[in-house]
C-alpha positions in Angstrom: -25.9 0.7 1.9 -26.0 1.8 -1.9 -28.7 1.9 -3.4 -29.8 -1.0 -5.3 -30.3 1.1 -8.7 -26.5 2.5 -8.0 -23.9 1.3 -10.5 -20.6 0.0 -8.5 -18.0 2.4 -8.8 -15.0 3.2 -6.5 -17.6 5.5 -5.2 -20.7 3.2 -4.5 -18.2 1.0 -3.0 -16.6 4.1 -0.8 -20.1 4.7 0.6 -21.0 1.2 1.9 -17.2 1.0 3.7 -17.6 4.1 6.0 -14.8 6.0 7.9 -14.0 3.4 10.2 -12.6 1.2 7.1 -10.9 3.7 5.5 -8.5 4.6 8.4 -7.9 0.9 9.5 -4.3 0.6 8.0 -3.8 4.5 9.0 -4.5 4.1 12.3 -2.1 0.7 12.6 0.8 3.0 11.2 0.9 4.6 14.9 1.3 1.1 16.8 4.6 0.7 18.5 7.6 -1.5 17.2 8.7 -4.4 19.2 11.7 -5.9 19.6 12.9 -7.4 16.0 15.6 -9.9 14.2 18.9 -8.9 14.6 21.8 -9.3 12.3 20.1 -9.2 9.0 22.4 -7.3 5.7 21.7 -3.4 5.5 20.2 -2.0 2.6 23.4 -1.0 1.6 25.1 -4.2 1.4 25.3 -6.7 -1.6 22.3 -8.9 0.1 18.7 -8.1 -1.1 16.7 -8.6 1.8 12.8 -9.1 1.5 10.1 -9.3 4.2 7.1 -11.6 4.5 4.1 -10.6 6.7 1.3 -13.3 7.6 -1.0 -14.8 9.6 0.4 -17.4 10.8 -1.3 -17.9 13.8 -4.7 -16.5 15.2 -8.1 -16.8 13.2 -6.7 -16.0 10.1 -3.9 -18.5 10.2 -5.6 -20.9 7.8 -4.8 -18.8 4.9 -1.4 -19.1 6.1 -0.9 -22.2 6.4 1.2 -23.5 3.5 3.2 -19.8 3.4 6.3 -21.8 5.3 6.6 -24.5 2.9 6.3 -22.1 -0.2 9.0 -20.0 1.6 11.5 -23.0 1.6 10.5 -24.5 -1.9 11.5 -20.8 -3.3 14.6 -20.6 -1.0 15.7 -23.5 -3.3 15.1 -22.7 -6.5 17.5 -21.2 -8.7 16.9 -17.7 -8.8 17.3 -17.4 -5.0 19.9 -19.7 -4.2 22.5 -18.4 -6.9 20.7 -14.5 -5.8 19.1 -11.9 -8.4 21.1 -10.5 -11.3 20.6 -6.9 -11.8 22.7 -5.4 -14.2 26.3 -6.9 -14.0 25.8 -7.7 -10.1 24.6 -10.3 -8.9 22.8 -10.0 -5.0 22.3 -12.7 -2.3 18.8 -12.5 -1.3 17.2 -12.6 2.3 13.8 -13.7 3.3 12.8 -12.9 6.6 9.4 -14.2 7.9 6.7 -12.3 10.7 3.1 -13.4 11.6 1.1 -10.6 11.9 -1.0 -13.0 14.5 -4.2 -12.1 12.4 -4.0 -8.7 14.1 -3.9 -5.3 12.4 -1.7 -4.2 15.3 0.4 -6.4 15.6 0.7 -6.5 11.2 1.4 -2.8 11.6 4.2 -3.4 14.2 6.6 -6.4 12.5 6.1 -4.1 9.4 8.0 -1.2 10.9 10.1 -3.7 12.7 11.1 -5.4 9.1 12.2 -1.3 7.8 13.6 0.3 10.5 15.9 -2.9 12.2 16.0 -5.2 9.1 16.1 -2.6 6.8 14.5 -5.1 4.1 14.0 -3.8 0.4 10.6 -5.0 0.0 7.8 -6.7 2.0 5.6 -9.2 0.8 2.2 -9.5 2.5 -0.7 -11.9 2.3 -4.3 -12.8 3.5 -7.3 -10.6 4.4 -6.9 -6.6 5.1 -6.6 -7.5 8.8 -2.9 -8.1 7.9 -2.1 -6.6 4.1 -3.6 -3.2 5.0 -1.7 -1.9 8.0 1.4 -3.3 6.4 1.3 -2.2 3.1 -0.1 1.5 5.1 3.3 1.7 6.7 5.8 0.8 3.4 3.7 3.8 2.0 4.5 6.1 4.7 8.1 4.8 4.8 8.6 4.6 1.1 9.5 1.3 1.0 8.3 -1.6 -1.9 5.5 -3.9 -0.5 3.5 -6.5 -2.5 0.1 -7.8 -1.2 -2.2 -10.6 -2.5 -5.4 -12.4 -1.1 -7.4 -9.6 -0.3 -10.2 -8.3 -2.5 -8.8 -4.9 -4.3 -11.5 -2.3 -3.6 -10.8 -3.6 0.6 -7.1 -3.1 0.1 -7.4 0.5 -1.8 -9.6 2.0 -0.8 -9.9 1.4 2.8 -6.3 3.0 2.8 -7.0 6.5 1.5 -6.2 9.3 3.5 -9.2 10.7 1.5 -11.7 8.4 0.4 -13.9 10.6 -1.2 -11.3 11.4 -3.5 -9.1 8.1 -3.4 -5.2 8.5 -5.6 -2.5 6.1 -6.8 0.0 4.7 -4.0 3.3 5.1 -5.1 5.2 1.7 -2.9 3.0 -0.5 -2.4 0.9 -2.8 -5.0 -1.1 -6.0 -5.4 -3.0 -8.5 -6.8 -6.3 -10.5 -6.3 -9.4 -9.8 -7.4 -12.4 -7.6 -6.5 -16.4 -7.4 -6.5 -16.3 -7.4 -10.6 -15.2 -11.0 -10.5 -16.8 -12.3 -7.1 -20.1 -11.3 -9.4 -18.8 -13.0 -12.4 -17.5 -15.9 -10.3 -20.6 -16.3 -8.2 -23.4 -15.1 -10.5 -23.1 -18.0 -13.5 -23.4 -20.3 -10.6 -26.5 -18.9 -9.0 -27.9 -18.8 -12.7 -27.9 -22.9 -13.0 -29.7 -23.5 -9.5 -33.3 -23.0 -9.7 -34.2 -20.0 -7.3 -36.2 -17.1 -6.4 -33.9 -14.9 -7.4 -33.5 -13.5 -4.0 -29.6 -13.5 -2.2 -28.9 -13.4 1.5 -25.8 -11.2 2.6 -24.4 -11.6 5.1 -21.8 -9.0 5.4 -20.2 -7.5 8.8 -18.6 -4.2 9.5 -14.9 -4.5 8.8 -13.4 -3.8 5.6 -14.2 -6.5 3.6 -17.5 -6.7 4.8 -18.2 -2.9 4.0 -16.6 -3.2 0.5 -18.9 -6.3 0.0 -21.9 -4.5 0.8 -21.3 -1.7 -1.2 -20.6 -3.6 -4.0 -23.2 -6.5 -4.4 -26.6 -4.4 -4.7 -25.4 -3.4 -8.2 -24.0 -6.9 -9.3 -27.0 -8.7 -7.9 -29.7 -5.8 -9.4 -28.0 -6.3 -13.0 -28.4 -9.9 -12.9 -31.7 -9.6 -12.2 -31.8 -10.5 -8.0 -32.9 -8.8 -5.1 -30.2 -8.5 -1.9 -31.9 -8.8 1.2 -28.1 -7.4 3.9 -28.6 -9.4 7.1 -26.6 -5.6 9.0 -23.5 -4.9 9.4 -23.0 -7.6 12.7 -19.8 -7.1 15.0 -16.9 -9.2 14.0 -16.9 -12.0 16.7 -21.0 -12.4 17.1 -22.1 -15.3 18.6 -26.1 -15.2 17.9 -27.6 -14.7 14.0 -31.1 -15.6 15.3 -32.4 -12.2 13.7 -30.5 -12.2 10.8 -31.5 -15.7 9.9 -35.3 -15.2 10.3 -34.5 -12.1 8.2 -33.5 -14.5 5.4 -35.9 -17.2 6.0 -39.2 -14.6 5.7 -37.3 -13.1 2.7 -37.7 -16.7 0.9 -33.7 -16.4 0.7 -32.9 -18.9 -2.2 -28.9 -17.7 -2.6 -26.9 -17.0 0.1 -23.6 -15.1 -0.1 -21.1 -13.6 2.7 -17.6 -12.7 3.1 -17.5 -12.7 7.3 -14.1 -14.0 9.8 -14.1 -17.9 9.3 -15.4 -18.5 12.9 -18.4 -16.4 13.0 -19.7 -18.0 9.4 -19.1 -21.3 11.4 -21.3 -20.4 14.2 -23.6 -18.6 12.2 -23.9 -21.5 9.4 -24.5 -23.8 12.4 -27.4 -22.0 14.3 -28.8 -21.8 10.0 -29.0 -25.6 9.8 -30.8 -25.6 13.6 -33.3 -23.0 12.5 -34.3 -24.1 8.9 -32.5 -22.2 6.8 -31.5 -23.8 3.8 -30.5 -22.1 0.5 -30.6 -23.8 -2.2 -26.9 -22.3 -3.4 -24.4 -20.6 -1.2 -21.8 -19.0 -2.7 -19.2 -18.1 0.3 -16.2 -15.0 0.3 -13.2 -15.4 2.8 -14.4 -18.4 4.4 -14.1 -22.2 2.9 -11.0 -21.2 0.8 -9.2 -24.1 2.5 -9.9 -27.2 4.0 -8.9 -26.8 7.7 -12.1 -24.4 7.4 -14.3 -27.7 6.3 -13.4 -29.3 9.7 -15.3 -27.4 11.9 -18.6 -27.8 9.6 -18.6 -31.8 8.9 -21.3 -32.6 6.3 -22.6 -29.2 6.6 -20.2 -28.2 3.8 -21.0 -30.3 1.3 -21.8 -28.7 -1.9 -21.1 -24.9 -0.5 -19.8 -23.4 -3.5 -16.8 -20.4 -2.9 -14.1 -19.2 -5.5 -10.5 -20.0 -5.8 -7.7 -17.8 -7.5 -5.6 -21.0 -7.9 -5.4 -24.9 -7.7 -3.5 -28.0 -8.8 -5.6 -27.9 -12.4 -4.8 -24.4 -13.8 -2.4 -24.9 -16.6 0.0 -22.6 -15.5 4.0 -22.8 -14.4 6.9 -20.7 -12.1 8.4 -18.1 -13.8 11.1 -18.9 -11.3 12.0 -22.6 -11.9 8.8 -23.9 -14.5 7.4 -26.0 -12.1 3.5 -27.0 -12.7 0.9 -25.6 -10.2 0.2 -29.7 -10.0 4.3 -30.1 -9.1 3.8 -27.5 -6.2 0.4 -28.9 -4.8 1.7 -32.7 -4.8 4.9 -31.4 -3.2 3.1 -29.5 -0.7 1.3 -32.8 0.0 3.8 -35.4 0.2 5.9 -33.4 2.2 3.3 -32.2 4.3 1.1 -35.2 4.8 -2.0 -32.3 4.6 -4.6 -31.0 1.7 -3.1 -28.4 -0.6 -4.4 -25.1 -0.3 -5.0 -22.7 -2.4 -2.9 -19.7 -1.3 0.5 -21.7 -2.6 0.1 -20.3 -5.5 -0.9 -16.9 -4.3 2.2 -16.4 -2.2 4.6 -18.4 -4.6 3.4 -15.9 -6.7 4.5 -12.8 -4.3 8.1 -13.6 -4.5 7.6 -14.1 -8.8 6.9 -10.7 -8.5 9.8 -9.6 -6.4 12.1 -11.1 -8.3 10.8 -9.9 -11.5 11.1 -6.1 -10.1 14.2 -6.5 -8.3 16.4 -7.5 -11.6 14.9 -4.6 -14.0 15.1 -1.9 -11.4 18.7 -1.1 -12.2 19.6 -1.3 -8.2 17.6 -3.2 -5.8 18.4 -1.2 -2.9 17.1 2.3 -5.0 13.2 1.6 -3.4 12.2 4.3 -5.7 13.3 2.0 -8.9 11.9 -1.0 -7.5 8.5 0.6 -6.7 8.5 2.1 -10.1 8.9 -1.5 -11.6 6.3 -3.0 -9.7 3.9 -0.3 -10.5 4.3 -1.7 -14.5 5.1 -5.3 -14.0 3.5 -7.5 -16.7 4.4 -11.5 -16.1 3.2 -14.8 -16.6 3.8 -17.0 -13.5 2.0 -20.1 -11.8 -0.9 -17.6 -10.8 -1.0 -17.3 -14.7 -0.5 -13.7 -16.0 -0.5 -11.0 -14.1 -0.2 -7.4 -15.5 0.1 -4.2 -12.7 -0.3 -1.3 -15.0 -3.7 -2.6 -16.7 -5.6 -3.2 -14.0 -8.9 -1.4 -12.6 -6.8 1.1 -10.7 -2.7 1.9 -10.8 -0.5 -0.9 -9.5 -3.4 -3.6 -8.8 -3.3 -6.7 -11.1 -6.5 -9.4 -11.5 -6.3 -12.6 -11.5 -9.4 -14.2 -12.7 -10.6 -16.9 -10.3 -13.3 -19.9 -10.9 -16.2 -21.5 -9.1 -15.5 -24.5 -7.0 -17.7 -26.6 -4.7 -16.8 -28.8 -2.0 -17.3 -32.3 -2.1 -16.8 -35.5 -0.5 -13.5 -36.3 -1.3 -12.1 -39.8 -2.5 -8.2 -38.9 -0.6 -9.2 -36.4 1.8 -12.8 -36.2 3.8 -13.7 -33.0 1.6 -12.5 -31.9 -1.6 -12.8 -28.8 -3.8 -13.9 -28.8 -7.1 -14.1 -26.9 -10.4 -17.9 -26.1 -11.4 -17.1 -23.1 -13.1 -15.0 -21.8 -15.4 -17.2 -18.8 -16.7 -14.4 -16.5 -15.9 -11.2 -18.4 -16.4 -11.9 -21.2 -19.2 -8.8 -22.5 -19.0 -9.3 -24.1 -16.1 -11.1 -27.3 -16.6 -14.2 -28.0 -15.0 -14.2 -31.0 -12.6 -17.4 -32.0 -11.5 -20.9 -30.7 -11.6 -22.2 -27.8 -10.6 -25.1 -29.2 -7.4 -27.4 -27.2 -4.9 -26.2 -26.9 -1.5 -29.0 -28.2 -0.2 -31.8 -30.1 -2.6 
């Protein structure tokens, strides 16, 4: 673990996330490819044809959960259904779909299927680095354009570098999210308003997004005037926190803060409430973004404060048709029967981006002109603006993200809601800003 005096840098972050991190999407480059979708337009052909990887099934799928409906609402807008104008030709466009199953392998595998038997243009890829990193590994080693989202930066970069002492810019693939900067500036303001001690439980395990966590948050928590007291890098998949939750109780643990697999913060939340531990704020990473998660909990949720990167109130619109982030979430609803969730917008978003690169590269099939596009894309979308070459490294765009509770809700049994805006004020505020447990 950094030290807590150590500013966060690539390279305080780099420490924390150890070896085994850094070669998870190198090692997934090596799985084999399975048998894929035939009869899909070449890369030669006047048909665009663009890839989506997620989890649609497995732990993971509840990030995934809304990526079919956003798949068919941008089949039908205009810019796909009448296909992409680049130059004075205008291209049919393709989307093929493949759940990664929430396994790196298995990511890494319909990847390579999606390039070497669909020979796609681009991939698209969403939700945690169990899925974006081994696919966006292989389109770098294959030179083809990829696009991920909904996975914390530092998790996605640098856990992919051959070298991660001395990380470098990828040429193909790109992204956009956020990172440890604004989970601090997210979470932080929030902790601030809730009497405490001052003193934050972490609860971090050893995967990539646990690592980067840990890394990261001794810095953010030192300069805001906490202590972090890191519960230990648990196995993914651990079924007893006893230890760690003494650890946090004897430690007079007033925040609490995490970014584990949805399942294992279940359990561990669980055996918390059992045992008497009850901070006064918990402020959750990668778990609680949606509310299939709530389900599992009950009442235990209420008031567990996490971020979200979009939702119905942010006053943005498509770049692709102009539609409200409001239009997409009641759609979503109404059609569904089921709670919005917050990655529409994120992978709405993914294929803004596509198109956007697609019609200035000059040829869509040239991946060289396409990846050199996305490397510099600067748009305004329904995740709201989004600008690749400005970021904190090459070809990684932020989008600023807000503090939201949940709630008992009035249309659904739990509902999320705006309590801070610190980084994002357009987004209005909803409700008040309460302690998870009094």
């Amino acid at each position: 673990m950094a030290a807590e005096n150590e500013p966060l840098t690539r390279r305080t972050v780099l420490k924390g996330m150890g070896l085994g991190a850094a070669t998870l999407g190198a090692s997934s480059v090596l799985a084999a490819c399975g048998a894929g979708i035939k009869g899909s337009a070449g890369s030669s052909s006047g048909t665009i044809v663009i890839g989506l990887v997620t989890p649609l099934t497995g732990p993971l799928a509840g990030f995934a959960s809304g990526d079919q409906f956003v798949v068919d609402q941008v089949r039908k807008t205009s810019a796909y259904t009448k296909g992409f104008k680049v130059g004075t030709t205008t291209y049919n466009v393709n989307i093929l779909v493949k759940d990664s199953q929430s396994d790196p392998n298995r990511a890494s595998q319909v990847a390579r299927e999606l390039i070497l038997q669909n020979n796609v243009d681009m991939i698209l890829t969403t939700s945690t680095p169990e899925t974006t990193n081994p696919v966006a590994t292989v389109c770098e080693a294959q030179h083809v354009p990829c696009v991920s989202t909904v996975v914390p930066w530092e998790s996605w970069y640098l856990a992919r570098q051959p070298d991660p002492a001395n990380p470098k810019p990828f040429k193909y693939t790109t992204m956009f999210f956020f990172g440890l900067k604004e989970f601090g500036g997210t979470f932080v303001p929030m902790w601030n308003r809730i009497p405490n001690d001052r003193v934050v439980a972490g609860m971090f395990p050893n995967d990539a997004d646990g690592n980067a966590l840990r890394a990261g948050w001794p810095a953010i928590t030192k300069a805001a005037g906490y202590r972090l007291v890191d519960g230990g890098a648990y196995t993914d998949g651990t079924t007893d926190y006893s230890s760690m939750i003494a650890l946090f109780k004897s430690n007079n643990c007033d925040i609490f803060t995490n970014g584990p697999l949805p399942p294992d913060f279940n359990t561990m939340w669980k055996q918390a409430a059992q045992q008497g531990y009850k901070p006064k704020l918990a402020t959750v990473a990668k778990v609680l973004l949606f509310p299939a998660d709530t389900a599992a909990l009950g009442d235990l949720v209420v008031n567990i404060a996490t971020d979200s990167w979009w939702n119905p109130s942010v006053p943005y619109t498509s770049s692709l048709d102009g539609r409200t982030a409001k239009n997409l979430a009641d759609t979503y609803q109404s059609s569904s029967g089921k709670q919005w969730v917050q990655s529409l917008g994120s992978t709405y978003s993914l294929f803004e981006v596509a198109q956007k690169a697609f019609t200035a590269s000059g040829d869509p099939h040239n991946k060289d002109a396409v990846a050199a596009q996305l490397r510099t894309l600067s748009y305004s979308g329904i995740c709201g603006p989004l600008n690749f070459g400005n970021g904190p490294v090459p070809g990684v765009a932020i989008i600023n993200p807000v503090g939201v509770q949940w709630k008992k809700g009035k249309q659904f049994p739990y509902e999320m809601v705006v309590v801070d805006n610190s980084l994002n004020p357009s987004v209005p505020i909803g409700g008040p800003l309460e302690p998870t447990n009094a």
